[in-house]
Backbone as numpy.savetxt, mean C-alpha at the origin, in Angstrom:
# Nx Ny Nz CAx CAy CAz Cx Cy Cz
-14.96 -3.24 -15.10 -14.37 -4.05 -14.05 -14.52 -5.52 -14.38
-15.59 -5.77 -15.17 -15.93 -7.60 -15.37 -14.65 -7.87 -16.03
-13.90 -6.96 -17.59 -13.03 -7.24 -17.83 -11.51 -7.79 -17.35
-11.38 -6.67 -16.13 -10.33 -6.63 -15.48 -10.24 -8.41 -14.33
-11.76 -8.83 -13.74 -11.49 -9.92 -13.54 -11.29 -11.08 -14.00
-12.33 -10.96 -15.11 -12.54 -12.07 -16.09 -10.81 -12.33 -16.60
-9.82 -11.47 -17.08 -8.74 -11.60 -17.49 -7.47 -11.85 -16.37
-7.89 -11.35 -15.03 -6.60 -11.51 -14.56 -6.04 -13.56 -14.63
-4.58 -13.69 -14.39 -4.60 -14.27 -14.26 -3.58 -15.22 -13.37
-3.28 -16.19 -13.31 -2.45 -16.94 -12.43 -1.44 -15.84 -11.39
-0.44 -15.77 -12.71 0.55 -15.07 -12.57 0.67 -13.78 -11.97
-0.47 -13.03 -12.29 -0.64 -11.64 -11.87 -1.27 -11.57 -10.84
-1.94 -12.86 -10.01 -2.70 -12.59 -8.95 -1.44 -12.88 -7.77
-0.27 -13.11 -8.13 0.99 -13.64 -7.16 2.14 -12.67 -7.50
1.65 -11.62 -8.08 2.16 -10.31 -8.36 2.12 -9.29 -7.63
0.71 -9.72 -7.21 -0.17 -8.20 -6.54 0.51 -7.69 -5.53
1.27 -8.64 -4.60 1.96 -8.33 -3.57 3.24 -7.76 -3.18
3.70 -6.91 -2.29 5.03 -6.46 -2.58 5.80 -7.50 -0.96
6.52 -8.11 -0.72 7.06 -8.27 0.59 7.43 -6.64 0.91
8.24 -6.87 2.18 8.55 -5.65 2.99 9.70 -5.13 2.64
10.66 -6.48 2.35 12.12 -5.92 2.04 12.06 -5.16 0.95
11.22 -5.88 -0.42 11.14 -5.07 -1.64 10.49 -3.60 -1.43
9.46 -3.64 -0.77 8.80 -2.24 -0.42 10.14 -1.33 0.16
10.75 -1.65 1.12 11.75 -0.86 1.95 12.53 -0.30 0.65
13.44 -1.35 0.02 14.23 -0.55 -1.09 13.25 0.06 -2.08
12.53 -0.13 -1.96 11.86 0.24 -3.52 11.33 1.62 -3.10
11.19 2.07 -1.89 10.42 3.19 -1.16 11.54 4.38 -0.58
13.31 3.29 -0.65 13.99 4.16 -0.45 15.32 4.70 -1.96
14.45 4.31 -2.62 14.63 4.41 -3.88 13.96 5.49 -4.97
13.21 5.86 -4.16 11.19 6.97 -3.99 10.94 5.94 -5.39
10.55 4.77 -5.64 10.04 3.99 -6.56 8.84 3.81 -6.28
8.47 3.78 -5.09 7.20 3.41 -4.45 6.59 4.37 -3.13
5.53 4.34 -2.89 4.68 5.27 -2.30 3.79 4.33 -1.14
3.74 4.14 -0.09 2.85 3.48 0.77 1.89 4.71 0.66
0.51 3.79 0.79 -0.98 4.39 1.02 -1.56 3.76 2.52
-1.66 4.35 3.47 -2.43 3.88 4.48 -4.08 4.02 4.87
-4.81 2.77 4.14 -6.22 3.03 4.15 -7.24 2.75 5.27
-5.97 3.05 6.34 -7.18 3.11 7.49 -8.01 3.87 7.91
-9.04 4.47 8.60 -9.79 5.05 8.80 -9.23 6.08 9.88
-9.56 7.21 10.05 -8.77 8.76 10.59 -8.33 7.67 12.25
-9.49 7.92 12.89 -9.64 7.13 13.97 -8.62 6.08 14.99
-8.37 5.46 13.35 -7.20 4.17 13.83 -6.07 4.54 13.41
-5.33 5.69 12.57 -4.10 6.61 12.13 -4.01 7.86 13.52
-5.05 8.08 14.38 -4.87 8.82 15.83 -4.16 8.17 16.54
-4.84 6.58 16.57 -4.36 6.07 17.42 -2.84 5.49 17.87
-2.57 5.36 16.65 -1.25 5.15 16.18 -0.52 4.89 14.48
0.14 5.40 14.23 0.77 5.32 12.72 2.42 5.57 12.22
2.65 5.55 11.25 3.81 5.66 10.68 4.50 7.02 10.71
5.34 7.17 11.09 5.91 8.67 10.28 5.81 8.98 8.74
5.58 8.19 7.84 5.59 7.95 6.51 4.03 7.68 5.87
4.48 7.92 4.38 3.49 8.01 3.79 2.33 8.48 3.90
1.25 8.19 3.08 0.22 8.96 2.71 -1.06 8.26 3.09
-1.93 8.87 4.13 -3.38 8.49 5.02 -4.53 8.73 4.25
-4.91 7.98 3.43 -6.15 8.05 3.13 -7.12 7.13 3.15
-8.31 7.51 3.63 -8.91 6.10 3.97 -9.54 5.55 2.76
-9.35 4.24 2.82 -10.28 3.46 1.71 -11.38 4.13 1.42
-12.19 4.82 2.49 -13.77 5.31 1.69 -13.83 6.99 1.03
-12.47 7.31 1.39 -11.78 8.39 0.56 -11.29 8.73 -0.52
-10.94 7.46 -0.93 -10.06 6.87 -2.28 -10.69 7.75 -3.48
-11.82 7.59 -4.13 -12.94 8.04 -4.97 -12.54 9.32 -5.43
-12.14 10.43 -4.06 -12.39 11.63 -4.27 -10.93 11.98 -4.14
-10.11 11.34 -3.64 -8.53 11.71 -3.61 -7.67 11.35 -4.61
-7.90 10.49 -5.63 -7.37 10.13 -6.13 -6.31 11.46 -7.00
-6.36 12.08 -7.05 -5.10 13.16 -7.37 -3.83 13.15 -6.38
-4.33 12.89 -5.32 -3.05 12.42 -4.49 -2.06 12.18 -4.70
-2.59 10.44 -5.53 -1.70 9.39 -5.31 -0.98 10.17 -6.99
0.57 9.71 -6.79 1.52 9.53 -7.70 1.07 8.74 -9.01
1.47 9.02 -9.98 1.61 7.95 -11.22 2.51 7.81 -11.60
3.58 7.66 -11.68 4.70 7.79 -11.43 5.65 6.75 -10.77
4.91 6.37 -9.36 5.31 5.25 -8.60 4.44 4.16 -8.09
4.94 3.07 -7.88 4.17 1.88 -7.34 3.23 2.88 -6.05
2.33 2.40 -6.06 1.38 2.29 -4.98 1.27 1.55 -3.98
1.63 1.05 -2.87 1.28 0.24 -2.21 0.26 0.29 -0.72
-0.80 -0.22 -0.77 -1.50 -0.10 -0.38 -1.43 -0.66 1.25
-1.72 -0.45 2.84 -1.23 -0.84 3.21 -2.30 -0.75 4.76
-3.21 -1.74 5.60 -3.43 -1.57 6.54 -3.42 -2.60 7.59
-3.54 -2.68 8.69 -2.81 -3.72 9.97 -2.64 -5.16 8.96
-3.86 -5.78 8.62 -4.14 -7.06 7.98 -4.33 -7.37 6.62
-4.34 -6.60 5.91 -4.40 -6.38 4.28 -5.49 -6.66 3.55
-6.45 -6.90 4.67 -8.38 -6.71 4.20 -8.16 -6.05 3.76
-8.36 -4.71 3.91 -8.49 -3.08 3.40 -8.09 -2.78 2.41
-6.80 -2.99 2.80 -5.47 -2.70 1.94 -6.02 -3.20 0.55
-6.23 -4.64 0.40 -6.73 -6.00 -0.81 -7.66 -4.98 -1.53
-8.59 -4.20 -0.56 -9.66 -3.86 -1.34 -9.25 -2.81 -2.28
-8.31 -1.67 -1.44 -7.78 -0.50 -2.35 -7.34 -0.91 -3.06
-6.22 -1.89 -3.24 -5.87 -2.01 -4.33 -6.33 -2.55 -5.82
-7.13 -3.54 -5.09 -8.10 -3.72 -6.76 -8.70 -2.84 -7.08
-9.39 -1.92 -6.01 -9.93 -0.60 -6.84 -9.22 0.21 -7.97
-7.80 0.74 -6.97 -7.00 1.21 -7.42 -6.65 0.68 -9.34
-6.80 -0.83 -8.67 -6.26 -1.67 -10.14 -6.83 -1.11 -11.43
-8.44 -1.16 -11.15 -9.10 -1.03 -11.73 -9.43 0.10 -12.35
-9.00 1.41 -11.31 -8.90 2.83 -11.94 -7.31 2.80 -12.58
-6.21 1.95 -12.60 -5.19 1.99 -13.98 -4.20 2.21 -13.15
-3.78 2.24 -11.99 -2.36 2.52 -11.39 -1.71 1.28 -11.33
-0.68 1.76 -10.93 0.41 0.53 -10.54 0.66 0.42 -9.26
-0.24 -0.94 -8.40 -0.39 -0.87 -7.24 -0.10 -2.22 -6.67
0.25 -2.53 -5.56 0.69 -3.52 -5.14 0.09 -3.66 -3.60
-0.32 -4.88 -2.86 -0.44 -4.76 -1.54 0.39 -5.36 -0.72
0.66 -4.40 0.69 1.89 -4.98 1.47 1.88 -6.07 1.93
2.47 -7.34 2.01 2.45 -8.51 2.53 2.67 -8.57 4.15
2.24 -8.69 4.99 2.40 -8.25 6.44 1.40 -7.03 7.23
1.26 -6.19 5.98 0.40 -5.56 6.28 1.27 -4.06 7.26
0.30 -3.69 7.97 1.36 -2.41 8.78 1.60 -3.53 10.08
1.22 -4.40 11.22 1.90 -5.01 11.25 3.00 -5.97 11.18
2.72 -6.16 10.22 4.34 -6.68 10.03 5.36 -5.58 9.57
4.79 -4.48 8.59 5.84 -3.47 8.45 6.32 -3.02 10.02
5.18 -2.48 10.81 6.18 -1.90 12.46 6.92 -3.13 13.01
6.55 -4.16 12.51 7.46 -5.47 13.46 8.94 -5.35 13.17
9.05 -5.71 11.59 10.30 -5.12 10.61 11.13 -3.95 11.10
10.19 -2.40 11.17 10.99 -1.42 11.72 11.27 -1.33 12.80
11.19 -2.60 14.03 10.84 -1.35 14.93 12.63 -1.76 15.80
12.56 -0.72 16.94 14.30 -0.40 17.32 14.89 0.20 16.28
16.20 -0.47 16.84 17.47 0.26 15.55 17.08 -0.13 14.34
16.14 -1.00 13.86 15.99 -1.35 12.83 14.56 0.13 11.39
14.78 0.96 12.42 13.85 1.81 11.69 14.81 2.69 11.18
15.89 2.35 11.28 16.83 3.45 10.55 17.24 2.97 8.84
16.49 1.69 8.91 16.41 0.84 7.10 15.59 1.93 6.59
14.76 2.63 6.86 13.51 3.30 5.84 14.35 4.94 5.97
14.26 5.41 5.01 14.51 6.93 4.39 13.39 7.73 4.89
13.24 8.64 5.87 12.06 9.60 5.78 12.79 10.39 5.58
């Protein structure tokens, strides 16, 4: 992991992120995969019809889950979480990105007639 920080750089740290619009096509494209790393608890309380629930302290042992194949994007209310999976993620070799907006701003984006943009 020292490697992986010691080297990142400028460019790739303004990479990491996907906006929403790119996520939307890129997800209705199946290019990409949302990960939701919230905890069971706060996915009861409310969540997506979409994608895949695993919580950040799950990650470790799920990792067969996730696709290789497609972007990853990592994704929870504020993108704390999210930030964290994904450098993990980084660091175990996927191709991962975190949502800019977070799942708030993704339900802001979908919500009304406007949830008929995403493919389930």
């Amino acid at each position: 992991m020292d490697n992986m920080v010691k080297e990142t750089t400028l460019k790739e740290i303004g990479s990491m992120r996907i906006d929403i619009e790119e996520f939307i096509k890129m997800y209705n494209n199946k290019e990409a995969v949302l990960v939701d790393v919230r905890m069971p608890v706060e996915t009861k309380v409310w969540s997506l019809g979409f994608g895949l629930k695993i919580p950040y302290n799950e990650l470790p042992d799920r990792l067969d889950e996730l696709p290789s194949d497609k972007l990853i994007v990592c994704v929870c209310p504020n993108e704390y979480r999210s930030n964290m999976a994904k450098e993990y993620l980084r660091y175990k070799g996927y191709n991962v990105k975190n949502l800019s907006g977070g799942l708030l701003g993704l339900a802001e984006r979908l919500k009304g007639g406007a949830a008929k943009d995403i493919e389930i």
